[in-house]
N, C-alpha and C positions, 0 to 999 in steps of 0.2 A: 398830865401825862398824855401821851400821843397814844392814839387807837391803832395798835395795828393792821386793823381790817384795810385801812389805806397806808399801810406806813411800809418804806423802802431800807434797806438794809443791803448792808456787804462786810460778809463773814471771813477773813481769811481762815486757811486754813482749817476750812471747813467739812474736809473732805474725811477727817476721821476725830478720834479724840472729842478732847472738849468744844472746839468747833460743830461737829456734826452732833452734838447734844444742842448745843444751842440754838443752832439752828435747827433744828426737831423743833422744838421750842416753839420759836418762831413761828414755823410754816403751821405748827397744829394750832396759834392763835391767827390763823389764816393770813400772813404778813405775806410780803415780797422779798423775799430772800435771794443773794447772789453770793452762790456758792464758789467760792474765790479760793482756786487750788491752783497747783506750781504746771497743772495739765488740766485739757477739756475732759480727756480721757477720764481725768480725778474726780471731776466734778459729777461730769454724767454718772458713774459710780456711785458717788454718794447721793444726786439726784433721786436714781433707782430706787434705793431701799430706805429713803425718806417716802418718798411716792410709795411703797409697800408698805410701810409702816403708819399712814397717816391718810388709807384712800381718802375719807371722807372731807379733808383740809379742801378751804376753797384759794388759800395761796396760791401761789406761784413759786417755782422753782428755779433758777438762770444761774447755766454753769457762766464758769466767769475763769479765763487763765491768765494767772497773774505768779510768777516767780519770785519772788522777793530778792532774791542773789541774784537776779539778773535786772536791773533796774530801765534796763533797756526793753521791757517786756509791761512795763506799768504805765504809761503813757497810751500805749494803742490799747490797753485794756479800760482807761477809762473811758478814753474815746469812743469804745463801743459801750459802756456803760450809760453814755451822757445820749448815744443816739436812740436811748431807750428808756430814758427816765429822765423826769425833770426834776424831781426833788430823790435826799439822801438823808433819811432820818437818824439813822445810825451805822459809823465806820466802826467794826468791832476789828482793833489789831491783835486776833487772834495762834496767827501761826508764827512757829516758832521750830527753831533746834537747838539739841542741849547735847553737849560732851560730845560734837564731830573729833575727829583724831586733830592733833593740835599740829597746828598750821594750817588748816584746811582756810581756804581763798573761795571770795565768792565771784561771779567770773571777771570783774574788775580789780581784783588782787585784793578787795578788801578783808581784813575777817570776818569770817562766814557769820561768825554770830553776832557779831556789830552789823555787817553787812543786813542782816536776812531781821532781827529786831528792831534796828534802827533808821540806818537810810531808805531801806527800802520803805518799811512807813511813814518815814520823813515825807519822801516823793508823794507816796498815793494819797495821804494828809493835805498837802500843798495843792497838790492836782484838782480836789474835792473840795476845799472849802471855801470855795463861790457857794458850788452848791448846797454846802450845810447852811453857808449863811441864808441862804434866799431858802430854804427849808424852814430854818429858825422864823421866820417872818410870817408863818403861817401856821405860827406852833406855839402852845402855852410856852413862855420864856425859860429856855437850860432845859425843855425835854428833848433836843437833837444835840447827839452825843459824840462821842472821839471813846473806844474805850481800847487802855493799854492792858496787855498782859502781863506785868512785872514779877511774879515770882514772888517768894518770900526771901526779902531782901536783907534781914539781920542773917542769915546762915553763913555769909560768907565773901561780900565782893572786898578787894583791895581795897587797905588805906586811902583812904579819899574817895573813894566811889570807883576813881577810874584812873590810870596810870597815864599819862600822857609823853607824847615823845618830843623831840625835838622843833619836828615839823609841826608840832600842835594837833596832832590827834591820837585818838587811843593806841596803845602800847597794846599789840597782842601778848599776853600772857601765858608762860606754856604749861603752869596748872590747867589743866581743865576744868573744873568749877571754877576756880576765880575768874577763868575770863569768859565763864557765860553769867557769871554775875555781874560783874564790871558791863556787860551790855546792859544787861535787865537795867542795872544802877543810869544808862545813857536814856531808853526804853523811859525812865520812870521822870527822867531830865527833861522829856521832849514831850512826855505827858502833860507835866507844869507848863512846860515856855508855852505850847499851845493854847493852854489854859486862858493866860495872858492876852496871847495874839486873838483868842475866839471870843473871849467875853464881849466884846464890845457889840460881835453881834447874836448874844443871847446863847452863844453853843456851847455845853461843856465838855472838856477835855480831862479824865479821869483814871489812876493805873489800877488795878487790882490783883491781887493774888487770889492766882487760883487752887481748885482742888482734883483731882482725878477725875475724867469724865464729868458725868451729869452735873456732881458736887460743884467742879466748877464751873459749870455753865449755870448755875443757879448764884452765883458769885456775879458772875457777868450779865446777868439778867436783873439780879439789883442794881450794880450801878447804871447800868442802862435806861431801867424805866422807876425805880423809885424815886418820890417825890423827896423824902428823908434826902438824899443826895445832891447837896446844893452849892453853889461855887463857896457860900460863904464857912460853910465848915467840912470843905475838902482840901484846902491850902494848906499845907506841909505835913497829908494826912493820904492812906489810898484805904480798898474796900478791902477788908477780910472777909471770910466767911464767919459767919452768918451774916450779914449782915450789920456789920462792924467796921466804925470808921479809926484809923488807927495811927498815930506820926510815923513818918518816915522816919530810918536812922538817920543819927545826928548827920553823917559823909554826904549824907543826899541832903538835906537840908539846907549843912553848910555850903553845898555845890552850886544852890540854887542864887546866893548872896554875895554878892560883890566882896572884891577883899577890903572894899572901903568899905563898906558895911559887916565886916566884921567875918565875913565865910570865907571860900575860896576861888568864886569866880569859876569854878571848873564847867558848870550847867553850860554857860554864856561861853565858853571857849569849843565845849563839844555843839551847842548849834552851828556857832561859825564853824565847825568842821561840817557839819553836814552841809550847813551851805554850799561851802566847796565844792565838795567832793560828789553834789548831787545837782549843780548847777545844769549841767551838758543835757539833764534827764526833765529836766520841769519843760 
């Protein structure tokens, strides 16, 4: 497990919630923490009364503005990330919205909640993992990490995980839970393919559900630095609380396998949408 006293981190959604516990966290095991909100204004905020709450921390603090609905905003934010750090120990994809009024467009006309869970962590994922890799090289193997937010994903997303349309990507849905579930279920899809893409150079890519506040930042803090957490018995599994590894529903599992092998192929179909639709932004 990696020391935080030298270790670098970027929290989205960090600016309240379970974000701004975990990063408390963090900064009070003296880390390097980049407080990654939709404003500076957000961050500097939660800056403050982390620094109030923690004077004697020898961390560091770096507001970080990064939009997730706006994907055009995640690119010049790594760029100012990369001109100040050279290693990236842990992406935690913590920020998130749930039940906006339905149809709500992120500013590319995507859905805001596919938009704001998915693409947009697609991009800053893509952008970052040079640097996770060349991080991993420097680091006992599978302790620099990818962690997804997913929710608790038996309460309710569509048949199959995700509804898809014509065009080949997700169907917005005008239940309001189903279709912030059907993301998390995209969320939990992009957790795995990453999984895949990272292994080879040591990084794990892992989803978890969370709890209120602290609870789940304490959720996020296991999959991050425990050893227990290892690529070979987290595949077709994410973290509960306490500290609990647990199968995906069968929808997500079967999403993740070819329909020649027996699933639905749907995992492999929503990357190639994020591809798409997030090419113009890498």
């Amino acid at each position: 497990m990696v020391s935080t006293l030298s270790a670098v981190f970027i929290v989205t959604g960090a600016a309240s919630g379970v974000g701004f516990e975990f990063a408390r966290i963090l900064y009070l095991k003296s880390a390097t923490v980049y407080i990654a909100a939709r404003s500076i204004g957000r961050a500097d905020g939660a800056i403050k009364k982390l620094e109030a709450l923690l004077p004697g921390s020898t961390g560091r603090l770096v507001p970080l503005a990064i939009d997730l609905a706006d994907l055009t905003s995640i690119k010049p934010a790594v760029e100012r990330f990369l001109s100040r750090e050279s290693r990236l120990d842990g992406l935690i994809h913590n920020a998130g919205v749930m039940e906006p009024p339905v149809g709500s467009k992120n500013k590319h006309g995507h859905d805001l909640e596919i938009g704001t869970h998915c693409l947009g962590p697609f991009v800053l994922t893509n952008l970052l993992k040079d640097t996770l890799a060349a991080t991993a090289k420097t680091t006992p193997a599978f302790s620099v990490r990818v962690i997804w937010v997913a929710s608790l994903l038996s309460l309710g997303p569509p048949p199959g995980g995700m509804v898809f349309n014509d065009k080949g990507g997700p169907e917005p849905i005008t239940k309001v839970f189903p279709n912030y579930m059907q993301s998390k279920v995209g969320e939990t899809w992009l957790a795995c393919d990453f999984a895949a893409h990272l292994e080879q150079h040591k990084v794990m890519s892992v989803s978890v559900i969370f709890k209120p506040a602290v609870y789940g930042a304490y959720t996020e803090l296991y999959a991050t630095f425990s050893p227990k957490v290892k690529p070979e018995n987290t595949e077709g599994k994410y973290v509960m609380a306490w500290g609990r590894l647990e199968p995906l529903p069968k929808d997500v599992t079967d999403g993740l396998r070819s329909v020649q092998a027996g699933g639905s192929g749907k995992a492999a179909m929503f990357w190639e949408y994020c591809e798409r639709e997030t090419a113009a932004y890498l």
